[in-house]
C-alpha positions as CSV (number, residue, x, y, z in Angstrom):
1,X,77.0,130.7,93.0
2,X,78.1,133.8,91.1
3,X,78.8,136.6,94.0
4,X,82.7,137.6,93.3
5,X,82.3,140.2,95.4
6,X,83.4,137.4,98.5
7,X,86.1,135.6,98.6
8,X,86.1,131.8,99.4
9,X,87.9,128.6,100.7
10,X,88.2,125.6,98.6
11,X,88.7,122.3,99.9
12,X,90.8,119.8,97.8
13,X,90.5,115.9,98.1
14,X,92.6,114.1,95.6
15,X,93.1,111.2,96.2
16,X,94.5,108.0,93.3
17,X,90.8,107.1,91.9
18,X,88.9,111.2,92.1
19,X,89.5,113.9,92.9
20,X,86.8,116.4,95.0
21,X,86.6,120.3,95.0
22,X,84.6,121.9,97.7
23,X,83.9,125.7,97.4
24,X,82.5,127.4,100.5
25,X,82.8,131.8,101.7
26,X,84.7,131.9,103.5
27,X,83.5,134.8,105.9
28,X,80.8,132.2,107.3
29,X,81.9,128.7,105.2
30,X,78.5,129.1,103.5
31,X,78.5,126.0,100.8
32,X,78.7,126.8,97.2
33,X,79.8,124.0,94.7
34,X,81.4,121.1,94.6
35,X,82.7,119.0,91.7
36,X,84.0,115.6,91.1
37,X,86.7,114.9,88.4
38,X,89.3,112.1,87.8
39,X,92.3,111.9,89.7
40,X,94.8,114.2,89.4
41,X,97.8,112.4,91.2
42,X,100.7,112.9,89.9
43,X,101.7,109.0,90.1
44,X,98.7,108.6,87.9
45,X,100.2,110.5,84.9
46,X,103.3,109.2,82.4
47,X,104.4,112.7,82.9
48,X,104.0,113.0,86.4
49,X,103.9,116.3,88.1
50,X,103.0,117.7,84.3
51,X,100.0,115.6,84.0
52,X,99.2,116.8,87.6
53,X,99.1,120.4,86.7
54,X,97.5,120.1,83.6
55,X,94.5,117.8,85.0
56,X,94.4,120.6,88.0
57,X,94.4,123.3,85.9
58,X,91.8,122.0,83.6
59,X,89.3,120.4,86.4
60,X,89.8,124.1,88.6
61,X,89.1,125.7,85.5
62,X,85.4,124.2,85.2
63,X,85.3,125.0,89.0
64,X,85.7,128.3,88.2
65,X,84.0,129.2,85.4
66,X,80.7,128.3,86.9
67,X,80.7,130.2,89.5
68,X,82.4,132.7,87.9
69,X,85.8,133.6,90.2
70,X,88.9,132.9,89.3
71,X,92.5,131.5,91.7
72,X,92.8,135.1,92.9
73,X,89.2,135.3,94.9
74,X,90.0,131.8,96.9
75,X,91.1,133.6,100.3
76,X,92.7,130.2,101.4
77,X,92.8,126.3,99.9
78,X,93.9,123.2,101.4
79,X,94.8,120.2,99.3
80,X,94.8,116.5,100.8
81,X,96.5,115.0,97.4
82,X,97.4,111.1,97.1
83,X,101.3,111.0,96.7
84,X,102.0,113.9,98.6
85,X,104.0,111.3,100.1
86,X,107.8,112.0,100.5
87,X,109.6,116.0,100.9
88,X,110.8,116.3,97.6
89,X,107.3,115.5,96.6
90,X,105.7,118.0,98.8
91,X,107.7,120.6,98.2
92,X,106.9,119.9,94.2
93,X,103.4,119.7,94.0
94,X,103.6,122.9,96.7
95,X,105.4,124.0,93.4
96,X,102.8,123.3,91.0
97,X,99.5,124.4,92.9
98,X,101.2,128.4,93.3
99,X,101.8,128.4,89.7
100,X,98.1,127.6,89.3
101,X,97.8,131.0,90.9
102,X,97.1,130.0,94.9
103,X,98.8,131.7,96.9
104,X,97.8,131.3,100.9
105,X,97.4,127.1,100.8
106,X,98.3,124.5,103.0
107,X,99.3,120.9,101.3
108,X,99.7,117.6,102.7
109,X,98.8,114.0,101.8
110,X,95.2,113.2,101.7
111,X,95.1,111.1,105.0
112,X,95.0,114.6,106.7
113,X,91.9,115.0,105.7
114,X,90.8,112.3,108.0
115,X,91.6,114.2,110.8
116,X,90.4,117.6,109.8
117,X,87.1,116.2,108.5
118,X,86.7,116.0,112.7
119,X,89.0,117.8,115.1
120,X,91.9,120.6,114.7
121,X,94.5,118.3,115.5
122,X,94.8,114.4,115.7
123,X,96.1,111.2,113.7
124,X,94.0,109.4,110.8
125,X,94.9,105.7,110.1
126,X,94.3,105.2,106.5
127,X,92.9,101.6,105.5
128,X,91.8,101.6,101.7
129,X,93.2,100.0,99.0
130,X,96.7,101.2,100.6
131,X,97.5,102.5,104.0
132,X,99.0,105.7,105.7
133,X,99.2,107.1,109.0
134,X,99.1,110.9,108.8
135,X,98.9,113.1,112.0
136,X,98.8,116.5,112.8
137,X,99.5,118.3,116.3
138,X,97.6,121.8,118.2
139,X,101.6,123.1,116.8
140,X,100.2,122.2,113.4
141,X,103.4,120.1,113.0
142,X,102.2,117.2,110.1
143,X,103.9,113.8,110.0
144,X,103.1,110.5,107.6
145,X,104.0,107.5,108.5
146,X,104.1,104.8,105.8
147,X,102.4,105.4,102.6
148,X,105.2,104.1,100.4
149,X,104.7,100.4,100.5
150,X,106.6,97.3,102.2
151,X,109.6,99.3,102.0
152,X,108.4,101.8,104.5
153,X,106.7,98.7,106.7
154,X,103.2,99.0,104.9
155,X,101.6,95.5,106.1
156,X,98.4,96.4,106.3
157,X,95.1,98.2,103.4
158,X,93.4,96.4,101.2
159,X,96.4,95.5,98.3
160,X,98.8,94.2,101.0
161,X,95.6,91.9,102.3
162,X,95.0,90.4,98.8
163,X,98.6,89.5,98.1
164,X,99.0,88.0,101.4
165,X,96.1,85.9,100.9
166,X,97.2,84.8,97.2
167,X,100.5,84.3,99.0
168,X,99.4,82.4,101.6
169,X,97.4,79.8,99.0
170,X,100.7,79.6,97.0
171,X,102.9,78.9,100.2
172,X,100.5,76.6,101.1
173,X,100.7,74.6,97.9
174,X,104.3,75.4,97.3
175,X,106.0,76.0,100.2
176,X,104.0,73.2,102.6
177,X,102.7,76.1,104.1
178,X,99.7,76.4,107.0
179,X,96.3,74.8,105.3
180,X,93.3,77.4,105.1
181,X,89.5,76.9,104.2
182,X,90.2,80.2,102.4
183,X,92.4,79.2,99.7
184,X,89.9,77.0,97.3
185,X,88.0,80.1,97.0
186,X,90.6,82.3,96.4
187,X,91.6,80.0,93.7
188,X,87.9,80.0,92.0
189,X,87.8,84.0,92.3
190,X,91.7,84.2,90.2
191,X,90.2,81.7,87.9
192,X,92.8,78.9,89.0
193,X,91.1,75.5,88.4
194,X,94.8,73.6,88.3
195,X,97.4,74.7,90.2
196,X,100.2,74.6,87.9
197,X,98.9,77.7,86.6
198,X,98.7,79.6,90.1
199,X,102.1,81.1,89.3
200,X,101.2,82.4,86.3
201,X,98.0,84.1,87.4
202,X,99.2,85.3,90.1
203,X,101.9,87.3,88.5
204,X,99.3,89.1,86.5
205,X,98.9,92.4,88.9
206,X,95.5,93.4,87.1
207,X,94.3,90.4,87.4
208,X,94.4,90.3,91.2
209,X,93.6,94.1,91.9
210,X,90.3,93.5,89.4
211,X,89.2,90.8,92.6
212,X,90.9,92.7,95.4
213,X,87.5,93.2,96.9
214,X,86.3,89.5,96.4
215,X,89.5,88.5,97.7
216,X,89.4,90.7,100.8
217,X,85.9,89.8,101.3
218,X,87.0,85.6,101.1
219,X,89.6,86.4,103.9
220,X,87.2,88.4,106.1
221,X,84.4,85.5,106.0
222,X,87.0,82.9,106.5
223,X,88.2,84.9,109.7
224,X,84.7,85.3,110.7
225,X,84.1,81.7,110.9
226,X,87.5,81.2,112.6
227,X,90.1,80.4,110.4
228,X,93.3,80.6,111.7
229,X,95.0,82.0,108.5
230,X,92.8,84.4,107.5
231,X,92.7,85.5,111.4
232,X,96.1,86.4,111.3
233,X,96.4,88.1,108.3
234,X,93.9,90.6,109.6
235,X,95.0,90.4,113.1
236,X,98.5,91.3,111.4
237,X,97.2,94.2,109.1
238,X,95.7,95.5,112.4
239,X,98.7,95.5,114.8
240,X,101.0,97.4,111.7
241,X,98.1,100.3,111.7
242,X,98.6,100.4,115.8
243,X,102.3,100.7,115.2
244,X,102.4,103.4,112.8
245,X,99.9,105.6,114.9
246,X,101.7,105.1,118.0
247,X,105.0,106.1,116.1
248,X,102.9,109.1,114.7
249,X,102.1,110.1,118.8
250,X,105.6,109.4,119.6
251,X,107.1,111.5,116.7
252,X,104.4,114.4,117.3
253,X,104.4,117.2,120.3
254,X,100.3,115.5,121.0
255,X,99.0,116.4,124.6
256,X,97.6,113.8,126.5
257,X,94.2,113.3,124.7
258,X,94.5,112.1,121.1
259,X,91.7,111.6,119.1
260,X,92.5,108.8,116.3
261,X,90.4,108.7,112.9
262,X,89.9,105.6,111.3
263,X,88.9,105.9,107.6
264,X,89.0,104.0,104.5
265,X,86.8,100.9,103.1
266,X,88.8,98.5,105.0
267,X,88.2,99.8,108.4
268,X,84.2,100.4,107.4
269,X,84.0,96.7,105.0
270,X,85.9,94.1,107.3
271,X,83.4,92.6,109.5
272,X,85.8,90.0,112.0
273,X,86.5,92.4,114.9
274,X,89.9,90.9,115.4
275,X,91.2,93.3,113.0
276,X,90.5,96.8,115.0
277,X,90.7,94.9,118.4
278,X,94.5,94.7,117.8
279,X,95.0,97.8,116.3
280,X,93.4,99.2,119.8
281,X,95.0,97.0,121.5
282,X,98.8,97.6,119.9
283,X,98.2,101.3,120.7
284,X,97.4,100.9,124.7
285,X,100.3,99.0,125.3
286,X,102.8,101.4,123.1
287,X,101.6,104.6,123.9
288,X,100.6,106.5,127.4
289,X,98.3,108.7,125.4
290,X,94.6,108.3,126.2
291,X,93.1,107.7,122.4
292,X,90.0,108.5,121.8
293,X,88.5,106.7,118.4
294,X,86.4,107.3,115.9
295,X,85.6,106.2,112.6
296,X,85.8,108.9,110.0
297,X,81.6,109.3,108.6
298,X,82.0,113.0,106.8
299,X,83.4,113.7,103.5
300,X,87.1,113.8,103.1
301,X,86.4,117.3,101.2
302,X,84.8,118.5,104.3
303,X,87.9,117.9,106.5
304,X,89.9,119.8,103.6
305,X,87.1,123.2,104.1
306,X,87.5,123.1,107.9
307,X,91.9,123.3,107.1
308,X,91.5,126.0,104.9
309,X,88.4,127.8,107.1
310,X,91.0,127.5,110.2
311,X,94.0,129.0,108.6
312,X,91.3,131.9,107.2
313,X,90.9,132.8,110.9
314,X,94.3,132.6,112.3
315,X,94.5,128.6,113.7
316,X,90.5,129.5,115.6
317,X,89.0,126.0,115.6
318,X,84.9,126.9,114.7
319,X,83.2,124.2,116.6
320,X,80.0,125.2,115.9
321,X,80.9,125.8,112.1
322,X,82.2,122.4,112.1
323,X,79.2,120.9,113.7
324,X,76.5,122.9,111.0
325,X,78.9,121.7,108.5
326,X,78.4,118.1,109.5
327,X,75.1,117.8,110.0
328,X,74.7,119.8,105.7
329,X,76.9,117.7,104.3
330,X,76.5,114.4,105.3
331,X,77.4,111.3,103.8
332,X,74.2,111.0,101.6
333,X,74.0,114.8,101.0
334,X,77.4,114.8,99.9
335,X,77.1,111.9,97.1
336,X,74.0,113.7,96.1
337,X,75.6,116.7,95.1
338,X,78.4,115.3,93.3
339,X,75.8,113.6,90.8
340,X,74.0,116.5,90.2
């Protein structure tokens, strides 16, 4: 871990709840450290790109001075950061990683990593607690799609699911709204027992992200036993995913083959197979690419190595790095080393 005398790649996967370093050489992408810190997001901070730089700085600095190397002796990084969402936004946290002394980097939102993690050049569907479409092209031309919320036509990840579930209960009540065998249970996870006090609760936006997974979890069993409600939430959230990866194809110079990464809890969690049939199914009838799926099952971080490792030899694509890669850092390797 202490050979300065090579110069090395780091891999950057910061995304809104940690944020994952991964130092390999970067003549043969041997692995050296990794380490797992906080989140460094920007839209995590009161001071915002500030509190970005300083958390960086600090978390690269305990990187660093364990293996003993410093900014200069990273040959190439690649950051996958949460929030790298819009240009302005880009272009500032761009900003903020040179003056932490990087100079040959590549930056994008973290949903790229999705891709990366398993072929040079593709789209990643993000399904977590939020939802972006990111994809990249053999021109290395990178476009997001979504990733800002309802405004940008984000119906789908595991926040919009819970509030259309909650939604659903109060319309229900409210509104004279579509019965569902979901909603008493939503109620008894919220803690509503009369519901003259659903408006209240449900206003209170910690409340609700506290039992976003219990929530989520109520809606996916209801599905699975065929509710109609809970169905078409999911069904919904499924067919806006399709959408935005068929406008990231559309939008993106892709040759006829295009491999499409699915990744995030949601997509790995949600058992009723309605969900992803629609997504599939929304993307055969928009698009005349032939897609070939896959659900992401390698570190983020990893996909962020093989960026910066690709860039380090002039755009090559190292299949058989990739593969060695894979098979040392899986899943269970990976979690393994972050604890220590």
């Amino acid at each position: 871990m202490n050979n300065t005398n090579s110069k090395y790649l780091l891999g950057v996967d910061g995304g809104n709840s940690k944020t994952d370093y991964l130092l390999c050489r970067a003549d043969n992408g041997e692995f050296v450290d990794i380490l797992r810190c906080p989140t460094c997001s920007h839209e995590a901070f009161s001071d915002g790109f500030d509190g970005m730089e300083t958390a960086m700085k600090s978390q690269l600095d305990m990187l660093f001075d364990r293996n003993n190397i410093k900014a200069d002796d990273v040959a190439v990084a690649a950051f996958g950061l949460a929030g790298a969402d819009l240009p302005g936004q880009i272009d500032e946290l761009k900003k903020r990683v040179k003056k932490l002394g990087f100079e040959r980097f590549v930056l994008a939102n973290d949903g790229i990593l999705g891709v990366k993690a398993i072929t040079k050049s593709g789209v990643c569907a993000v399904s977590g607690a939020g939802t972006v479409i990111v994809g990249i092209d053999s021109c290395g031309n990178v476009l997001q799609v979504g990733g800002i919320g309802h405004i940008s036509g984000d119906y789908a990840g595991g926040g919009h699911i819970m509030r259309t579930g909650v939604a659903a209960a109060y319309s229900h009540i409210y509104r004279m709204g579509v019965a569902s065998a979901v909603f008493p249970r939503i109620l008894d996870i919220i803690g509503v027992t009369d519901v003259a006090d659903l408006p209240t609760v449900m206003s209170n936006g910690r409340l609700l992200l506290q039992n976003m997974t219990e929530i989520i979890t109520a809606i996916d069993t209801a599905a699975m036993n065929g509710d109609a409600v809970a169905k078409k939430i999911l069904d919904e959230a499924g067919i806006n995913c399709g959408e935005g990866v068929c406008g990231c194809i559309r939008n993106l110079g892709f040759d006829d083959d295009v491999t499409v990464v699915l990744a995030g809890s949601i997509w790995n969690k949600i058992k009723y197979p309605g969900m992803i049939d629609n997504f599939k199914a929304t993307i055969a009838a928009n698009s005349s690419s032939q897609c070939n799926f896959a659900l992401l099952q390698a570190p983020p971080a990893l996909g962020a190595i093989f960026w910066a490792k690709e860039i380090h030899d002039d755009g090559m694509d190292n299949q058989e790095y990739r593969r060695k890669m894979l098979e040392f850092l899986t899943l269970e390797r990976y979690d393994e080393l972050v604890k220590g």
